[in-house]
N, C-alpha and C positions, 0 to 999 in steps of 0.2 A: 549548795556546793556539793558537788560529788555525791549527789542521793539518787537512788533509785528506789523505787518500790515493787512490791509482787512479784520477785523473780521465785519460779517455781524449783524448789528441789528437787534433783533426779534420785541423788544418794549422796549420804555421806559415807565414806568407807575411811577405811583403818590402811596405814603407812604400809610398809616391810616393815615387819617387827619379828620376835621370836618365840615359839610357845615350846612349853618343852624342852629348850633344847635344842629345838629345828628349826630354822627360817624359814618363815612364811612370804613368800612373795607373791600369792595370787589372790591377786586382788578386784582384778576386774572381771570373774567368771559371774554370772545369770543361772539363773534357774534356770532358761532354756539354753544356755550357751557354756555346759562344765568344760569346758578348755581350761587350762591352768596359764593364766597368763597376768600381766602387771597391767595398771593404769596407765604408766606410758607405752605411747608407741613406739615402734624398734626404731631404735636410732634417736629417740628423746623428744621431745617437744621442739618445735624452732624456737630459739632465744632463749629455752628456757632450762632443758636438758630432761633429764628422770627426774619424776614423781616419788620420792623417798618418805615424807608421812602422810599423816593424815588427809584426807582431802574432801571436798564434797563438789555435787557436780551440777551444775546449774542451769535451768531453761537460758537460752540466749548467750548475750557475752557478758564482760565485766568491762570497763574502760578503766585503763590508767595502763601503768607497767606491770607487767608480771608477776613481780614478788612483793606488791605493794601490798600489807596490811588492809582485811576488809573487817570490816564490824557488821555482823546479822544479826536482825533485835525479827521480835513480831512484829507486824504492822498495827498501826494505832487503829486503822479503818478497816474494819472486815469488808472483803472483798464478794463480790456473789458472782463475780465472769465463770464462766462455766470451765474453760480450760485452766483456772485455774482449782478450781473446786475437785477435777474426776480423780482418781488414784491412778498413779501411772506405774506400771510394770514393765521395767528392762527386759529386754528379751535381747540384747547383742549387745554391745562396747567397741567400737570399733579400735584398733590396735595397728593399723597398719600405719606403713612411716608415712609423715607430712610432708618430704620432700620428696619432688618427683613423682611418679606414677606408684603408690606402696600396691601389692599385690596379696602379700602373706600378711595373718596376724600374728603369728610366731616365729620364730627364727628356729626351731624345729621344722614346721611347715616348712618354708622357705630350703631347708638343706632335704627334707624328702621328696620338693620337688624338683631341685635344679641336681639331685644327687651330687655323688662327692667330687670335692674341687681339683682342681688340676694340682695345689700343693700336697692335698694331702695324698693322692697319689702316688707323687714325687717322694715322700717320705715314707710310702709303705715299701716303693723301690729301696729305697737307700736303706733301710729296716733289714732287709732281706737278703 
């Protein structure tokens, strides 16, 4: 019932939390990818929304719902498949949104590319 075996760890990482003092929210940056950016994507997960603790991230899928409770033990059988045996190194996270065509992985990105919006415009007029 509801077992699987061998799913390969990509990472576990750490929620938004606070150190010092200061909020920590970047959580999905690489050794080859320092961007300062979150686990979720902009605009949330579908069905599920942001990413708030702890998390870890897993070869393949999971089945059930979303926020359903999972239990990870060792396996009783050592494994010898070769994919799962290598050491894997993240080199990117992808971050852009799931709905629709996402194009940015940040919402910085995103406003340096399409520059500033027709509101805020409007408000440096009326500012002035």
């Amino acid at each position: 019932h509801r077992t699987e075996v061998n799913k390969k760890i990509y990472r576990i990482g750490t929620g938004i939390h606070t150190r010092d003092g200061m909020l920590i929210q970047r959580n999905a940056s690489t050794e080859f990818d320092p961007t300062e950016k979150t686990i979720s994507p902009m605009g949330g997960f579908p069905h599920y929304g942001e990413v708030r603790q702890d998390y870890v991230m897993i070869r393949g899928c999971c089945v059930g719902p979303c926020k359903r409770i999972l239990t990870l033990r060792k396996s009783m059988q050592t494994t010898f498949q070769r994919r799962l045996m290598e050491n894997i190194t993240l080199k990117f996270i992808d971050t852009s949104s799931k709905w629709g065509h996402g194009r940015f992985q940040t919402s910085s990105e995103k406003r340096l590319f399409l520059g500033p919006l027709k509101k805020e415009l409007l408000s440096r007029v009326a500012a002035s």
